[in-house]
N, C-alpha and C positions, 0 to 999 in steps of 0.2 A: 757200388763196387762191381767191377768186372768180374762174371763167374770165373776165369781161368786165375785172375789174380785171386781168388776165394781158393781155390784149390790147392793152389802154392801154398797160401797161409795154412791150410786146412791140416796141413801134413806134420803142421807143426802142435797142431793141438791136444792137450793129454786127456787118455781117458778116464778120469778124473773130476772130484768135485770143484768148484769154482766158481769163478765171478767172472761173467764177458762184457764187454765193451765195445758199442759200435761206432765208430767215430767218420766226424764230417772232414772236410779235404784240411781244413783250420785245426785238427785234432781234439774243435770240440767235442763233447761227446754228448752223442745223440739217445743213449737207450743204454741202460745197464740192467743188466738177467742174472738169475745165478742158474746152475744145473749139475745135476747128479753125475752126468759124461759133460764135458765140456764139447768134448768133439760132435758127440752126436748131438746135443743140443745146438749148436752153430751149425751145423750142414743142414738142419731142419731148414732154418729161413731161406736155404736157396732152393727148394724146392721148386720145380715149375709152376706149381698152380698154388704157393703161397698166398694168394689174395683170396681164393675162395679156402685154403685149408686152416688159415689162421685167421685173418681180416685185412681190408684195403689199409687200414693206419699200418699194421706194419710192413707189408707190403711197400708202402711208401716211406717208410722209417728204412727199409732195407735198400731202396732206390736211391737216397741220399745218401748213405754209407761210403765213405770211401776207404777206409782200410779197418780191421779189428784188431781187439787186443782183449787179453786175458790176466787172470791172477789164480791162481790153483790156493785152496785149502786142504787143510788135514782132514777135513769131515764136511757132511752137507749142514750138520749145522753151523760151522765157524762163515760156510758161504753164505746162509741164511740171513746171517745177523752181519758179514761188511756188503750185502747185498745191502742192505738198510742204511748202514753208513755212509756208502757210497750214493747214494740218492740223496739224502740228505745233503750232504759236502755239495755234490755234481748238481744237481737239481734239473736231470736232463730234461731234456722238453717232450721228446718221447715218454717216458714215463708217467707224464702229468698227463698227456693226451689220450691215453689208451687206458687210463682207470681213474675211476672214482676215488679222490682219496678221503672222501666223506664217510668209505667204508672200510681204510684202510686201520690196522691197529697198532697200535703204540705201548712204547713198556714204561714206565713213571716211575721215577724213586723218589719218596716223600721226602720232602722237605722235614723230617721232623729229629728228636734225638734219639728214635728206631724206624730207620725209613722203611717202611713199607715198598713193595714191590708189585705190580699190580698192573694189569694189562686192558689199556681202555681202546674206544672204538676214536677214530679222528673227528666224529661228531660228535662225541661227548667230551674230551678232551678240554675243553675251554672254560663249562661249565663246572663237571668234576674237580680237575686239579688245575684252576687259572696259573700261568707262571708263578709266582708268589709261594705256590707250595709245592715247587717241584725242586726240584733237587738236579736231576738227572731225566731227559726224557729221549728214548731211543727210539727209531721210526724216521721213517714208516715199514707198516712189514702187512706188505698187499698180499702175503698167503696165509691167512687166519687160521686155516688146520693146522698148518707147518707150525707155524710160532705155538699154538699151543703145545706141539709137541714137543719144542725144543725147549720150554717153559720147562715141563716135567722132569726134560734130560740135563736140565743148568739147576733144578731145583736140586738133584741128588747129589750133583758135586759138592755148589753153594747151598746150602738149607739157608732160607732167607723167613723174615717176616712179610706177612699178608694180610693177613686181616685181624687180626689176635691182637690184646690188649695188652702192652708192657707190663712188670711185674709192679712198679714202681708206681705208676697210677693205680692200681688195683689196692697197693697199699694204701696209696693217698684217700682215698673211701671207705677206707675201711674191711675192705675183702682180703680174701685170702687167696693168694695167685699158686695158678693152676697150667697143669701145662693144657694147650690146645690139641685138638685131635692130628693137625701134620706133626706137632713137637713130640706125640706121642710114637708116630710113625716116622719120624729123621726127616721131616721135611721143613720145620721149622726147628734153629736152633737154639733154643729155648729162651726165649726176649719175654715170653706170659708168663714161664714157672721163674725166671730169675736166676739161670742158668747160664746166660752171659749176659757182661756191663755192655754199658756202653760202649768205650773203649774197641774194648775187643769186637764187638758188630761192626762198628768204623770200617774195621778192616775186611770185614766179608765185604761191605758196600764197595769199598773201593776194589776189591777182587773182579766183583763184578760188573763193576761200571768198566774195570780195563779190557774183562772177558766183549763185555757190549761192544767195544768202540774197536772189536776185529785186532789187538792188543795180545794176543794170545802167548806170544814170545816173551814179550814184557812183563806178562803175568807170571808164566812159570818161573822166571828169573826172580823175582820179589816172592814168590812162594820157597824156592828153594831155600834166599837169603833168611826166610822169616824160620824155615826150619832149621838151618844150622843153628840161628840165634838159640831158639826152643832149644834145644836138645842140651845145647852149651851151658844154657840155666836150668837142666834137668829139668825142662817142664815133656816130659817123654812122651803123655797124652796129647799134648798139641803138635808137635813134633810126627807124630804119628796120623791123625789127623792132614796134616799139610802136605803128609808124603805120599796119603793115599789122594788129595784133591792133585795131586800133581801126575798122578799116573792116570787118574782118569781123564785128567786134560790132553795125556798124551794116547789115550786107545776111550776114544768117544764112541760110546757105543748108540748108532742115530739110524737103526735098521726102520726102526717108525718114519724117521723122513725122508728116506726114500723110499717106503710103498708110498709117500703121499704124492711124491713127486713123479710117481710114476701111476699115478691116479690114470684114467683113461678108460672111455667108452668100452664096456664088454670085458673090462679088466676084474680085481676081484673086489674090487669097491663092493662096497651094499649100498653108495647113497641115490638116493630115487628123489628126484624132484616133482615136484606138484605145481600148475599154475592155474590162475582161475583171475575172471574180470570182474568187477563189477562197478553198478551207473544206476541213477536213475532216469529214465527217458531221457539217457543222453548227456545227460549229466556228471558230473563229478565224476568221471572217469579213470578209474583206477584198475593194475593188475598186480597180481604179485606171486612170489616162488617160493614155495615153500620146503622142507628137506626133511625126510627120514634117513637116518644110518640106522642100522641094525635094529631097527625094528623101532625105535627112540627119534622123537622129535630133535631136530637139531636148531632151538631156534635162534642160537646165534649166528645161523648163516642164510635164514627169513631175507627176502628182500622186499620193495616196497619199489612201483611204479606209476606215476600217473605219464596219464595216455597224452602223448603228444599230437601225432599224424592222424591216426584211426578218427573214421567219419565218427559222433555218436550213433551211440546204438549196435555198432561193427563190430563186434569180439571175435571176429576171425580175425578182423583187422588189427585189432587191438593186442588178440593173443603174440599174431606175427612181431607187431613192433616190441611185444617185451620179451621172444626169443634173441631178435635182433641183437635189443640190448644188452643181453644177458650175455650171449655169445662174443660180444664184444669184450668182455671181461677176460682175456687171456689167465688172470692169475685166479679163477674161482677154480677148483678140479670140476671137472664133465662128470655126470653120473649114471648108470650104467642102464637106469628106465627114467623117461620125461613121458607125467602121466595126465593127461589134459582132461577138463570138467566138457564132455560131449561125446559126439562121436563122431562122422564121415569127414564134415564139413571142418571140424578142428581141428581132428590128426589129421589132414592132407594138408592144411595151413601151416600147420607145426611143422610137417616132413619136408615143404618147401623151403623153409628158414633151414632147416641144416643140411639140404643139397645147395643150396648156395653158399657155406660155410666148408660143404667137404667134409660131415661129418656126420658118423654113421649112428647114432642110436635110438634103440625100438622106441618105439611111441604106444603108449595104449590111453584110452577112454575110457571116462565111467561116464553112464550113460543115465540121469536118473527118471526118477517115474514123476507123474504130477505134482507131486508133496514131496520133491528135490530130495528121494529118497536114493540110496542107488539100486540101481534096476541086474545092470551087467556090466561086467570090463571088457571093452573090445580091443582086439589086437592079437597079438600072434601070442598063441596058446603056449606055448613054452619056452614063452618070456614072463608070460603070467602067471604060470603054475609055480604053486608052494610061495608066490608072494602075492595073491591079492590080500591080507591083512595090511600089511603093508603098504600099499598102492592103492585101496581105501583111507588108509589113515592120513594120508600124503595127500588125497582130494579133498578129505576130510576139513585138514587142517587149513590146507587152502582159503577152502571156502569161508570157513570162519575168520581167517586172517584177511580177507579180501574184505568181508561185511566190512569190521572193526574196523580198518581200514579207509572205506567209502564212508562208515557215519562219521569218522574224525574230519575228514575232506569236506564234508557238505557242510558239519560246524565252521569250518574257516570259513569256505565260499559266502 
């Protein structure tokens, strides 16, 4: 796309949550985004130095471009989730080329007579819930913090079932049904204590499956229908019920997804990442990244590397190519310390990987003594201060995650 024909467009863009669209001269479409500003999200990519600020794939997703287009939401979560849809449907090629969707997550609704609700990784997907027991499966949603939060913010509309035993089965055994700790707190709406049939769950699923499939118009229209019916047959409880799922559809309160969305080096993130290598003489080559937020392992965003380019033996080498990789991940959030297992030789290998990305965050080392104890964290003192617990823990875990890691790898080898 021509920058001056970008500019033209650009003036039309709202400042606004939504779903962008970058399309080929054929009006395939090559790459679908969502973003908390539409406008400034889309002026991002024509930056001048887009291939060192972002990376060469979109750089060249942006070079093939010949015109864009948009779609505006009510909230960044309705974008989150036809950002998902819309992948699915389009299956752009850009998207598939700039992430892994081995890591991406997916939402499943069971196949069963209380479908469960349940958020798996697209590597366990096959195993977990083969076609056969799925009902409903929505995805892919390549920003795992995001979808958790919008989990929390569709849980308090819809209260759905998760993990908690029907009333019905619990009878069939013989027990006595109990509600589960979300049904206690209004997050499940009571499928354990026998607090609603069947029937009546049917129709949260299907609330939700319309909410999932970016439907949102359609849904509040069958919500409203469902409560004039209620009110009509004096059912006043439900009726009331359906009038408040319907107002919160209309004022989504999703202030969590956009701090996530506006995630960013030196922002007010707490998550600190950790990497560390390990081989044996050269062997089995592996690195991986590990995450603390707020002082707490996160280790559902752990990742796992084997060394491709790196000579054996190389862990600068090695370090390099899994920042490479990692950075390549446009949709992971940046974290605000990346805290490398060394010292000189490491963080100046690490600092070159994020000047050729364009991207500014401190680096520190931990340095350890003979018996891989730590010794000191080097780096700029008041980046460190009030978090080396933290930034230990982060090496820490690394390192453990990296062993465990390598002895899995050398059982295959």
């Amino acid at each position: 796309m021509q920058i001056e024909q970008f500019k033209k467009k650009s003036k039309k863009l709202p400042d606004g949550p939504g779903v962008y669209f970058f399309l080929a001269k054929n009006r395939k479409v090559l790459y679908i985004g969502k973003a908390t500003s539409l406008r400034d999200r889309v002026r991002s990519y024509f930056a001048p130095d887009i291939a060192s600020v972002r990376s060469p794939l979109i750089a060249s997703m942006v070079a093939k471009a010949h015109t864009l287009d948009w779609r505006e939401t009510d909230s960044v979560l309705e974008a989150l989730l036809l950002e998902a849809s819309l992948v699915r449907s389009h299956k752009p090629p850009h998207n598939t080329d700039l992430k892994d969707d081995k890591s991406f997550n997916y939402v499943v609704f069971t196949k069963e007579d209380f479908p469960r609700v349940v958020v798996v990784r697209g590597k366990n997907i096959a195993h977990d819930f083969p076609p056969d027991t799925r009902m409903h499966c929505f995805g892919p949603f390549p920003h795992g913090m995001q979808l958790r939060e919008a989990m929390k913010i569709i849980r308090r509309i819809f209260p759905y079932r998760e993990t908690c035993t029907p009333a019905q089965e619990m009878i069939k055994v013989g027990k006595k049904p109990k509600p589960c700790f979300n049904c206690q707190i209004g997050l499940c709406p009571g499928v354990c204590s026998g607090e609603m049939e069947k029937a009546e769950y049917r129709h949260t699923v299907r609330h939700l499956a319309l909410f999932f499939n970016g439907k949102k118009s359609q849904l509040t229209q069958l919500l409203q229908k469902e409560m004039k019916v209620a009110a009509k047959d004096e059912r006043f409880e439900e009726a009331s019920r359906l009038r408040k799922q319907i107002f919160a559809l209309g004022h989504i309160q999703d202030v969590s997804l956009i701090k996530e969305e506006y995630r960013a080096p030196g922002g007010t993130s707490n998550r600190i990442e950790a990497y560390d290598m390990a081989h044996l003489r050269g062997s089995a080559n592996v690195g991986v990244m590990t995450v603390v937020e707020d002082g707490m392992p996160n280790k559902n965003e752990y990742r796992k590397f084997r060394i491709r380019t790196a000579s054996p033996g190389d862990d600068v080498g090695a370090l390099k190519e899994v920042l490479t990789r990692r950075l390549g991940h446009d949709e992971w959030p940046l974290p605000r310390i990346i805290v490398v297992d060394g010292s000189t030789a490491q963080m100046n290998g690490a600092t070159k990987v994020l000047q050729q990305y364009g991207i500014q965050i401190p680096i520190v080392g931990v340095v350890k003594d003979e018996k891989h104890r730590p010794r000191s964290i080097q780096g700029d003192r008041t980046v460190i201060e009030g978090k080396e617990r933290d930034i230990l823990l982060a090496n820490a875990e690394a390192h453990r995650f990296a062993i465990s890691y390598h002895r899995r790898t050398r059982r295959i080898v």
